[in-house]
N, C-alpha and C positions, 0 to 999 in steps of 0.2 A: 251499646256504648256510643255515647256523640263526643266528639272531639274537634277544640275548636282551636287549638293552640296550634299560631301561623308555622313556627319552627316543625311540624307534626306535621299540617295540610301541605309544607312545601312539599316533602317524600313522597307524596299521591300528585304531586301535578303535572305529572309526565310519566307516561313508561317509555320501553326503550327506542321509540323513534324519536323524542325529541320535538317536538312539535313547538316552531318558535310562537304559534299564536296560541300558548298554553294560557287559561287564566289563574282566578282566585277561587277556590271554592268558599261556599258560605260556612261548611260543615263537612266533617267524614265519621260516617257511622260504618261501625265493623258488628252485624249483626251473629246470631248464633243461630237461631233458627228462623225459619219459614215464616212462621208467625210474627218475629220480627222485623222481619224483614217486610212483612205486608203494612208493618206500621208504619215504618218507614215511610212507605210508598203511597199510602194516603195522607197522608201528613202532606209530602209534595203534591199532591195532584190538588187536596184540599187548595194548597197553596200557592200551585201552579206556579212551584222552583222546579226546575230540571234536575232532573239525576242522572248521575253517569254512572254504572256499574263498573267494577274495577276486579281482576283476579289477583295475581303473583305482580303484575307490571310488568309485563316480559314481551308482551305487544310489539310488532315494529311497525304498524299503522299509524298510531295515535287515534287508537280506537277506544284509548282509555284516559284521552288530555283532559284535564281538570277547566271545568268552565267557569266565565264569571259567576257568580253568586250560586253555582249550583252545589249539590247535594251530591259529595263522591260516600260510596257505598261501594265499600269492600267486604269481598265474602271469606276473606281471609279467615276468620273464627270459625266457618263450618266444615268441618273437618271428621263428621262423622263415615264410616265406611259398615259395610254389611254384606258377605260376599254367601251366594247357594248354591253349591257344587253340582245337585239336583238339575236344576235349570241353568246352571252354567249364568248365573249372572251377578253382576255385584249392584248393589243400591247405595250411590255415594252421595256426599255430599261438594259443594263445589269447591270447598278453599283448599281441598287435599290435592298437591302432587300428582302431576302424570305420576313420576316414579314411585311416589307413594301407592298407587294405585296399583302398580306393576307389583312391588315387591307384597303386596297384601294379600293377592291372588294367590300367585308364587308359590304363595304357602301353602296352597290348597291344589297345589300341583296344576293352575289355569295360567293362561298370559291374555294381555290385552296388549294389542296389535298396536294400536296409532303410537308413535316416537318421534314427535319432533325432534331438531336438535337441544333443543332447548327443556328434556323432559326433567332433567332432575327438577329444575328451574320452576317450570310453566304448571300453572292450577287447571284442574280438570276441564272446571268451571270454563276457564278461557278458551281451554281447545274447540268446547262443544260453539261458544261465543264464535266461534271465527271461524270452525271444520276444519281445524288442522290437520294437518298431515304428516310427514314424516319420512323415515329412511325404507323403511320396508311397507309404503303404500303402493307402491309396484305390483304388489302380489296380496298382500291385504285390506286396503282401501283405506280411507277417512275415518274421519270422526264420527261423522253423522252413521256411516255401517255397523257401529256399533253401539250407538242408541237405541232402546228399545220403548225407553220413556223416562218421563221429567215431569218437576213439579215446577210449575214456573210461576212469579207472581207477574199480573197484568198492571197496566198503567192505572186503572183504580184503586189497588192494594189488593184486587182479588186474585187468591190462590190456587190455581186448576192443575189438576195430573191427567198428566195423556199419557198414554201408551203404557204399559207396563213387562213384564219378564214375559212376554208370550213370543216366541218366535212366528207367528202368523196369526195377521191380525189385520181384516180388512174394513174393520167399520167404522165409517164415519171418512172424515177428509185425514187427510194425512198430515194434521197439526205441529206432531213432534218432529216432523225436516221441517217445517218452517220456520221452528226459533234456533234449530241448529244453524251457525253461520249470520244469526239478526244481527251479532256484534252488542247484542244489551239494547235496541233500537224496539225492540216487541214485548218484551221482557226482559225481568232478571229468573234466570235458573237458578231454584235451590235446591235441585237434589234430582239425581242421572238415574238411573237404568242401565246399566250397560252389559253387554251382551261380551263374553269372555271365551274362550278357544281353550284347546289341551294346551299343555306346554310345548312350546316351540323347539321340533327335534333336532341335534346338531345341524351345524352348519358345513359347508365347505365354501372355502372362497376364492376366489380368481383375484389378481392386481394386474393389469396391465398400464404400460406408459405407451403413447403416440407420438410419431416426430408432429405430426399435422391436427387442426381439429377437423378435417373431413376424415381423417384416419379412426379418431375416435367415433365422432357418429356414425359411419360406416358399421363399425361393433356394435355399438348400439342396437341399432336397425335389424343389423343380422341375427342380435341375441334373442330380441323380444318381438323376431320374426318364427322366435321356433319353439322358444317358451316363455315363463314365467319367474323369472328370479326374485327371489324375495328379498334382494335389494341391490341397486343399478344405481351407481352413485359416479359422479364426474367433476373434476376439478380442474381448471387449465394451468396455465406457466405460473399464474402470479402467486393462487394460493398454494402449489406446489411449493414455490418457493417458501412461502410465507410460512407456513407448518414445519416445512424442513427446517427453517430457521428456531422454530420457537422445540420442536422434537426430535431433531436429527438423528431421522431414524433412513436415513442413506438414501431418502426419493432422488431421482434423477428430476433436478432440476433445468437441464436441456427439454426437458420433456415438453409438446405443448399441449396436452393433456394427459389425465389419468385418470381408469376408470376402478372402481374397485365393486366385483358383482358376487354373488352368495346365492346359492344354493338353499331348499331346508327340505328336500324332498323325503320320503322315506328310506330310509336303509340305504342299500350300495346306489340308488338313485339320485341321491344329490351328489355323489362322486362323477354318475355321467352328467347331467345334468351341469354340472362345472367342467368336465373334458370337454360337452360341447359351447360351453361359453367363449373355454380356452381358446379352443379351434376357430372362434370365430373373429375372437381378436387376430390371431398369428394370423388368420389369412388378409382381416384389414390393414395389415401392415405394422404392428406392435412391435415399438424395437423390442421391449421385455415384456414377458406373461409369463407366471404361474400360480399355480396352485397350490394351496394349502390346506389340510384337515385340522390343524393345528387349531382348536379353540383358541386360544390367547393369542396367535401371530393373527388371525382373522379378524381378533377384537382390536388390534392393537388400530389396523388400518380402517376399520370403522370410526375407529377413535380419532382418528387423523383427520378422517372426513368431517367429524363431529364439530372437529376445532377449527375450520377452516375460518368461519365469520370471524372469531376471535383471533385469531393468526393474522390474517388480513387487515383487521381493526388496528394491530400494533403500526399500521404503516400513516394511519391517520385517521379520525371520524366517518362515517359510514353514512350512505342515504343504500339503504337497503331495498332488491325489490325485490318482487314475488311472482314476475310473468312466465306463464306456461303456452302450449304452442301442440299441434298435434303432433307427434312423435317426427312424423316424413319433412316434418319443417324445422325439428331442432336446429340442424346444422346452419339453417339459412339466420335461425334467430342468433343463436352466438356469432356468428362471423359480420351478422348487421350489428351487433352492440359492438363491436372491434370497431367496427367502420364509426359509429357513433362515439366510441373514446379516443380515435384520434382525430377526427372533425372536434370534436371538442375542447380537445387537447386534457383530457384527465385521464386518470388511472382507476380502471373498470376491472376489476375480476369475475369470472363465471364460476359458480360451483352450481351444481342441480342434482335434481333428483332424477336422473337422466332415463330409468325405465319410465315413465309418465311424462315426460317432457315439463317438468316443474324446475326452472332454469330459478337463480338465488342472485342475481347483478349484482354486486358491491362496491358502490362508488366510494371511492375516496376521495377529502376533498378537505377542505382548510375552511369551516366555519368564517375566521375572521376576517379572511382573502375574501371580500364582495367580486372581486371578477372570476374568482375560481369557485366561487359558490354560486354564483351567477351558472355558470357552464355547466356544472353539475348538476344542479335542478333543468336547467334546460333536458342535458342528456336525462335524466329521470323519465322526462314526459317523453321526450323519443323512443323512449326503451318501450314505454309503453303500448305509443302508436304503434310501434314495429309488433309489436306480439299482436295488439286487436288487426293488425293487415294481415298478418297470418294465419289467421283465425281463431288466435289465441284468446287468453284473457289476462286480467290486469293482475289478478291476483289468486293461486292456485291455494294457498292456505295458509296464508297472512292475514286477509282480511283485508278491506276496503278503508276501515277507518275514515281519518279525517285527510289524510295525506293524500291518498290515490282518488277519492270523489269523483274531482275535475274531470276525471277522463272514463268514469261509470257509464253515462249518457251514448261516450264513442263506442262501448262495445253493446252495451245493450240493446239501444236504440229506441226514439220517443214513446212507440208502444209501450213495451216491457218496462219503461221509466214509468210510462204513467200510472202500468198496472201496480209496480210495485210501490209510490205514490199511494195509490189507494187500500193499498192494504196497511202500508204503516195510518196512514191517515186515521182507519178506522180501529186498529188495536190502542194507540196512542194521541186519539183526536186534540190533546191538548199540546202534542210534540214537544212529552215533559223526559222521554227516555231517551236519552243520548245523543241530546239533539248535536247536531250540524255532524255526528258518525253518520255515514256513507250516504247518505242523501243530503 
């Protein structure tokens, strides 16, 4: 289906970063299958118009801005799913839901690990697009760990499947991590592989609050010095407060952080496994910690966690970031963005995925204020420099988009620019797939 009515194309010419240098598209096709979708894409290369691959829109790179005259292509319509219990794997297609995705397995008594916050929201498609991450990548990994293969169409409109349900599989190069994370820049994905686990056995969960934030990374440190939790989550004063305000569900708002960590071991093991989480906060100094077996009080504060961007968002518009940092240097990277929002003079919140050191900065900031949007963006790129000094990176499971670019080059470096240069070059020689995303 092609669609060319402007009131239609506006809805695709942004997802959720906002991207002010967003254009016009010439056209948006919402394809159904593979095969059309390769029509599509000769048609463009024939015609050498750009196309931007597009999921759900839920993006915070502006890895999905609508370009002048280009060809946005949405995989919204493919939404087929096929799960085998046998091999533990499911064959999806791109425009279905993470959560779609979760609850289909489910049923077949499997789970699939990667959870952004954003999963009811966000299309598969997109995670694989960008290697998203999530709440319990702590202890499960990414997107790309649970790829096993894809059908992807190339910048000619040609159609190739790599990899498929085999758990070991060493021949040839290892194609299918390469279009995971391309951002639509190598290809468009039409259809996953993904590799699926048993169902996830109860939880237990720990909540503790901090006077200090060395207090809380001190926990940190101590926890995922001894084990594995399957999920290490940290929020400081503002979104504490922020969430209290919109949940009030009695957080101590004195607090300048709070962590909230989980267990899923087996049997009376995630019970120790949380006494020794607990023990590690009280000894870094936790005004409050405990524990709960309580399914629903454990969800409730997941949930908390969940809502933090939107909580924080009620305080004003957002330049959201995505820098991560090796774990021994979390605490230096929050306490440099503190130093960075009051050199700046704006209001910075921290949440992260604090067992992997995948920190979430949320600037707040007044669009129509040019001097305070001015400072904002500045702070943006400092946030950034400060994680590649750390020997971080710019973006842990966002994606690179059109946003973060600029500052590719500083963590990469001219080699690795150039190699990676040569490999879009030659899948995309005409620089018809999403051009000006991350390179």
């Amino acid at each position: 289906m092609v669609v060319t009515d402007p009131d239609v194309l506006a809805g695709y010419r942004q997802d959720r970063a906002v991207d002010p240098d967003a254009g016009t598209a010439l056209a948006l096709v919402r394809p159904v299958t593979t095969a059309q979708v390769s029509t599509a894409v000769r048609w463009a290369h024939r015609h050498r118009v750009p196309i931007v691959p597009r999921g759900a829109g839920t993006g915070l790179s502006g890895g999905a801005t609508a370009q002048d005259g280009a060809l946005m292509l949405s995989t919204e319509k493919m939404r087929e799913i096929s799960v085998d219990t046998v091999t533990r794997t499911a064959v999806v297609q791109p425009g279905l839901l993470n959560a779609e995705v979760k609850r289909a397995v489910a049923q077949q008594g499997l789970w699939y690990p990667p959870d952004p916050s954003s999963f009811e929201i966000c299309s598969i498609g997109g995670n694989a697009a960008t290697n998203a991450g999530g709440l319990c990548c702590v202890k499960y990994g990414v997107t790309t760990d649970y790829v096993l293969g894809m059908e992807v169409v190339l910048a000619d409109g040609t159609a190739v499947r790599l990899g498929g349900p085999r758990l070991k599989d060493s021949a040839g190069l290892s194609l299918t991590k390469l279009f995971v994370g391309s951002e639509g820049t190598l290809g468009i994905i039409t259809e996953l592989t993904l590799r699926l686990l048993p169902a996830q056995p109860p939880q237990s969960t720990v909540v503790a609050t901090f006077p200090t934030i060395t207090a809380a990374t001190d926990a940190i440190l101590a926890i995922t010095g001894r084990l594995r939790p399957s999920m290490l989550e940290f929020m400081d004063a503002v979104a504490i407060g922020a969430v209290e305000d919109e949940l009030r569900m009695g957080l101590d708002r004195d607090a300048a952080g709070l962590l909230v960590a989980r267990s899923d071991a087996p049997g009376e093991h995630a019970g120790l496994e949380a006494d020794i989480m607990l023990e590690a906060c009280e000894k870094a100094g936790a005004t409050e910690a405990f524990r709960t077996d309580d399914p629903d009080e454990g969800e409730a504060f997941c949930a908390a966690r969940r809502f933090a961007i939107p909580a924080v968002e009620r305080k004003g518009p957002l330049l959201l970031e995505d820098v991560g940092v090796p774990l021994p240097r979390l605490g230096d990277l929050i306490t440099g963005i503190a130093e960075i929002a009051a050199h700046r003079q704006v209001l910075i919140s921290v949440i992260a995925h604090a067992g992997d050191g995948n920190t979430h900065p949320l600037i707040v900031h007044d669009p129509n204020d040019a001097a305070e949007s001015e400072r904002a963006h500045l702070a943006f790129g400092e946030i950034m420099e400060l994680a590649i000094g750390l020997g971080g990176t710019i973006t842990g499971e966002h994606g690179v988009g059109r946003l973060k670019k600029a500052w590719l080059p500083d963590q990469l470096g001219p080699d690795v620019m150039a190699l990676t240069r040569s490999i879009k070059d030659a899948l995309d020689p005409h620089g018809i797939l999403n051009p000006g995303a991350v390179l």
